[in-house]
N, C-alpha and C positions, 0 to 999 in steps of 0.2 A: 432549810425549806426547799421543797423538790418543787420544779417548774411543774405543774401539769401536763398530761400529754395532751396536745386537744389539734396534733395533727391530723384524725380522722373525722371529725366533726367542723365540717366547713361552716355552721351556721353557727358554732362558739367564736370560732376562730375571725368571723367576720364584724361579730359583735363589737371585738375586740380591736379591731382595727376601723371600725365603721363603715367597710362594704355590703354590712345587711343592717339595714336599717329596725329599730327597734318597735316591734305591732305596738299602737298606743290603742290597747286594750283594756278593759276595766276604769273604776273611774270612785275617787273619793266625796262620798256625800255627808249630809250633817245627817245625823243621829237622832233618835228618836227623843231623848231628854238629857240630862245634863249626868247622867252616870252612864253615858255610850254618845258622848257628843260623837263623836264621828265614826264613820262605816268602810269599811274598804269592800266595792262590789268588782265578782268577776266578770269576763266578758260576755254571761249572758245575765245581769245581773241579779246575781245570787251572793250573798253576803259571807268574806271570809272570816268562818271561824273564828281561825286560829290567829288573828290578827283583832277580832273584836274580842276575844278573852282578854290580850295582851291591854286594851285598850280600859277596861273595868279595871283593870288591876292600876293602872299608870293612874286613873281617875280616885280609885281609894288610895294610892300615894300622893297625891295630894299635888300632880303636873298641873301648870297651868295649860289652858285649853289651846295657846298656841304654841306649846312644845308637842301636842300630843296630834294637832294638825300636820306639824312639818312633820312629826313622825311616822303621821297617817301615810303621806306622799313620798316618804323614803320607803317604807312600806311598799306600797304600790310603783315605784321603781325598780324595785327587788323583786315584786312578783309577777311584772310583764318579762322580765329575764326566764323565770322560772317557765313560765308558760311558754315562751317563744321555744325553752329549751328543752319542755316536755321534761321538767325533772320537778318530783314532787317537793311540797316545803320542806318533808320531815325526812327528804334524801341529800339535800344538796349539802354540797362539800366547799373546801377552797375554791373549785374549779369554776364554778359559778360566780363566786365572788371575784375573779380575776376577769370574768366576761365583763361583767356589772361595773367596775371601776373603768376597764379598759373603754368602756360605750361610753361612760362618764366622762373621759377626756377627750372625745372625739366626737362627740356627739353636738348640735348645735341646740343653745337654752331657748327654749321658745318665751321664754319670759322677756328676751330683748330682741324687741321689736325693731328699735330704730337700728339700723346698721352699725356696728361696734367703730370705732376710731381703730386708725391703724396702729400695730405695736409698737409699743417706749410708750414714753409721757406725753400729754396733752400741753405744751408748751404755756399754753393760756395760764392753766389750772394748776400744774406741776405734780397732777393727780398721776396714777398709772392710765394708760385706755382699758376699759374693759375688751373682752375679748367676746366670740358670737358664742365661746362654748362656755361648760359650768364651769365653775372655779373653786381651788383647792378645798374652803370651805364647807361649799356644798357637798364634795364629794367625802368629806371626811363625817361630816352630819349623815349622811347616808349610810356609812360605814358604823357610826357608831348607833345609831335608832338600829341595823338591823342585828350588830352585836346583842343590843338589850333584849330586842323579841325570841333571839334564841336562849340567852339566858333566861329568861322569864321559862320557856318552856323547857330549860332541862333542870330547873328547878321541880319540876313536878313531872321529871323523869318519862317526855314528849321531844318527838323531836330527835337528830341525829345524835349522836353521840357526841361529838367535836365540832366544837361553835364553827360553821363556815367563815367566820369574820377572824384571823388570828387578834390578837391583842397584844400588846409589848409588854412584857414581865417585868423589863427596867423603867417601864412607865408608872407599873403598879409600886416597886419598891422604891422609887425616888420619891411621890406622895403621899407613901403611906407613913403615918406618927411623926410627920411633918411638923415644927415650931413654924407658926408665921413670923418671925424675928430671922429666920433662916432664911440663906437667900437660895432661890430655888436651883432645886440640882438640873442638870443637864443628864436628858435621857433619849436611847435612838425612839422613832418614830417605829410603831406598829406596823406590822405588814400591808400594804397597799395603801397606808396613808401617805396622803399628798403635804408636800412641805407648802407651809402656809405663814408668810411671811408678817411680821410683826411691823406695822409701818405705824408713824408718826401720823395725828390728826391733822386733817387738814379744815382750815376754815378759811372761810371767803374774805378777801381785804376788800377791805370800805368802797372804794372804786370800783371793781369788780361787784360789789354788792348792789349799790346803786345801778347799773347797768344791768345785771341779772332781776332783781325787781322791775325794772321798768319792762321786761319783757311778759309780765303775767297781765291775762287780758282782762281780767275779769276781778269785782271786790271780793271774792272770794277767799283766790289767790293770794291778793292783796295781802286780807287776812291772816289766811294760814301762814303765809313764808315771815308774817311780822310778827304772829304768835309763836315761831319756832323759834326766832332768833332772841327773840326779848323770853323766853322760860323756860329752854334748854330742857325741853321734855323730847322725849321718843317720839317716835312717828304712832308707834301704837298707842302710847299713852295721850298725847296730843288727839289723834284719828278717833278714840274713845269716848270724846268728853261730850256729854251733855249742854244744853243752855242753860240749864241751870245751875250747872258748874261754875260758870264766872260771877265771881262778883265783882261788879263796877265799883260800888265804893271803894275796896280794898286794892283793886286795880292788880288784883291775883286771879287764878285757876286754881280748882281740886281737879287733880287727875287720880288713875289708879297706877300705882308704879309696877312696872314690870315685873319686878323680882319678887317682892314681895306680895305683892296686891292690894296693897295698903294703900287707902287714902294720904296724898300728902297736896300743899299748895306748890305751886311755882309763880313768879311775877309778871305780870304782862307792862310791857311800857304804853305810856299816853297813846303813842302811835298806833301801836296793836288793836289798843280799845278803839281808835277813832276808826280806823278800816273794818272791826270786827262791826261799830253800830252801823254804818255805812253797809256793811253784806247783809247783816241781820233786818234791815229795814226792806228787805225784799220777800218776809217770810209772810206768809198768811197769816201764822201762827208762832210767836217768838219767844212762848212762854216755854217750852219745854221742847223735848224730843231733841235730836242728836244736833248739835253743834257744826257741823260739817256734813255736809249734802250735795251733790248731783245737783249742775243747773240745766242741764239740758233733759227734756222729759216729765215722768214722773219722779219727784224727789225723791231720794233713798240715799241712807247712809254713804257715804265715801270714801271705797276701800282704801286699801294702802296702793292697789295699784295703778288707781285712777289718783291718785296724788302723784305718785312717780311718773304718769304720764304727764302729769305740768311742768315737774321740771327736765321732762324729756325732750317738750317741745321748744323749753327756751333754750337747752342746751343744743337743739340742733340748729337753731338761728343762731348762738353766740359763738359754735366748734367748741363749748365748755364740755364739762363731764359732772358735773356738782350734783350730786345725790341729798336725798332726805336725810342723810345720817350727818353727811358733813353744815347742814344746817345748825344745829345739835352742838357740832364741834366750834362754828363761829360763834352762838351761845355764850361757851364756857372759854373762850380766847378771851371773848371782850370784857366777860365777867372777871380771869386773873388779873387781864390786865388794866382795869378799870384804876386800881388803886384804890378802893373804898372797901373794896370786899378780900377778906383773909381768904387762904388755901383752904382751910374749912370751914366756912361761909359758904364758897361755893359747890364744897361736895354735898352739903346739903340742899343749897336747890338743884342740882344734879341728881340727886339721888343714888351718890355712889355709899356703897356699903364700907369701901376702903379709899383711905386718903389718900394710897400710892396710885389707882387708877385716876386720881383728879391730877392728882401731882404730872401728868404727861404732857399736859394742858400749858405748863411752863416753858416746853420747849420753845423756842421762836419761831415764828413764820421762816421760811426759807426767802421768801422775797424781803423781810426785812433785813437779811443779815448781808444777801447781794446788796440791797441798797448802802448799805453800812461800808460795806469792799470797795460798791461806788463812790463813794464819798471818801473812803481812805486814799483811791488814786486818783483822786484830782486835787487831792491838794497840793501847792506848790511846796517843789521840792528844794529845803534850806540849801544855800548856797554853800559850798564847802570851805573849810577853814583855808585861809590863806599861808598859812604858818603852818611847821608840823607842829603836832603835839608837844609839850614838854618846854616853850619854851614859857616864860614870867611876860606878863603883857607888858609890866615898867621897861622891860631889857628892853622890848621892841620899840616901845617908845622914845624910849632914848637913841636907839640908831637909825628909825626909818621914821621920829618924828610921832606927832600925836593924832595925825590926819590916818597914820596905818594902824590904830588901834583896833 
């Protein structure tokens, strides 16, 4: 792979290093009906094409609506590049996609608001700190939404010749005609994908949890952090649900599951119901309409990012880092390790498709296994034999007497 030249183009090259800041031009809106939910407009807004074709077509393959959102938005990070760089969609090469990543790592995420914790681990938590910029994740989602919209158009022979996005061929042939009984090959990383580290779940121990609830102000909160941890559903799944969704007798949820879309239940405990009728006694109207709402203002639904900011603000009173997901992960800890419920008992109320993703959930807490270290070095240390080895305890007793047994 040749480097690009991009030593005469001072506003690539800046992209690239973060000296020229990226125009935040255009802007993703919802879509007229459900076979165009979403829009990508240019800076004076006028709607791009060749980004709503890609969009009917992801909608007749049957994406759910928030794969085709984040994809709207890696989209629209790919095409203020374009713009800034004055290179059209159906020109752009590598050279573009090396700007685009390179802004990607240097760039700061306006989606984190509170000031990031400094680098290493959060001592608390044992979490990593998030950092101000995006992360490997994000940048490889971006990478891969804009691979598919080129594919999409040189499918129908539109579009440059050579996907701007390269792809790893050892990627393609390590899971192609794949046994799931096989254990998965190791293959390099695609060109300008970011290594993105495979880390163990973390959930919140009971002390820690107790303390982090006490920090939400409001029955809402309450609620919600008691319904995540008692039915180990998703944040979107959970942020979905109707009131009509719960049923009290059964002392369960219908959510819609992520992957699938399919209705399934999940459990709620006594506790959860008793905070949920406690919030739900503040509604005008508690017969129907969304389950989770805005208290400040006019009510409306409760994005995912106004839930993230609850447990934003506890985390910046506790110095924690504890996200919506790892709620999720305490869940499916205390469901392993409850002792009632088998390994696949609880991939099904997880809602996992494979028993090897529940199976991770076994690993142990990292604080319990220091406590386990702690408790191996304090115990007192036996006193050492007075004898060497090897001699018969009768011999000893007989020369130094029955008091030096």
């Amino acid at each position: 792979m040749t480097e690009p030249d991009t030593s005469e183009d001072p506003v690539r090259r800046g992209l690239r290093t973060g000296e020229v800041p990226l125009a935040r031009v255009g802007k993703v809106r919802t879509g007229p009906g459900p076979t165009e939910p979403y829009l990508l407009l240019d800076g004076k807004g006028r709607v791009v094409e060749p980004v709503s074709a890609w969009v009917r077509y992801m909608v007749v393959g049957d994406h759910s609506p928030r794969t085709i959102r984040s994809y709207c938005y890696a989209a629209l990070t790919w095409f203020r590049v374009l713009w800034q760089l004055e290179v059209g969609w159906d020109l752009a090469t590598e050279a573009e996609t090396a700007a685009l990543v390179g802004w990607l790592r240097v760039a700061p995420n306006p989606q984190r608001r509170l000031k990031a914790g400094a680098p290493g681990v959060n001592l608390k938590t044992g979490k990593p700190n998030l950092g101000v910029g995006y992360g490997a994740a994000t940048i490889n989602l971006t990478l891969a939404a804009v691979h598919g919209f080129y594919e999409f158009h040189a499918h129908w022979a539109r579009g440059p010749v050579v996907n701007p996005v390269p792809e790893s061929p050892a990627r393609r042939r390590a899971l192609a005609q794949r046994s799931p009984l096989e254990p998965r090959q190791a293959y390099r990383r695609g060109a300008y994908r970011q290594r993105a580290l495979s880390r163990a779940p973390r959930s919140i121990p009971d002390a820690m949890w107790e303390e982090f609830f006490a920090q939400m102000p409001s029955d809402r909160d309450r609620a919600l952090l008691a319904c995540f941890v008692s039915s180990g559903a998703r944040a979107e799944e959970m942020l979905g649900a109707q009131i009509e969704d719960v049923d009290w007798a059964g002392q369960r949820m219908s959510v819609v599951s992520k992957g699938s879309r399919e209705r399934r239940l999940v459990p709620l405990s006594p506790e959860a119901l008793m905070w949920l009728g406690r919030y739900l006694r503040g509604f005008d109207d508690a017969s129907s309409g969304p389950l989770w709402r805005t208290v400040r203002g006019e009510p409306s639904p409760l994005t995912y990012g106004a839930a993230r900011r609850v447990l934003q603000r506890a985390n910046g009173r506790l110095g924690t880092n504890w996200t919506l997901h790892d709620l999720r992960h305490t869940a499916a800890m205390r469901m392993v390790n409850s002792g009632v419920l088998t390994l696949p008992e609880v991939q099904v109320v997880l809602g996992h498709a494979d028993l090897r993703t529940t199976s991770i959930y076994t690993t142990p807490r990292i604080e319990e296994v220091i406590d386990k270290v702690h408790e191996h070095y304090s115990r007192p240390t036996p006193p050492p034999p007075r004898f060497a080895t090897g001699y018969a305890a009768e011999d000893i007793a007989i020369v130094f007497g029955d008091a030096h047994e």
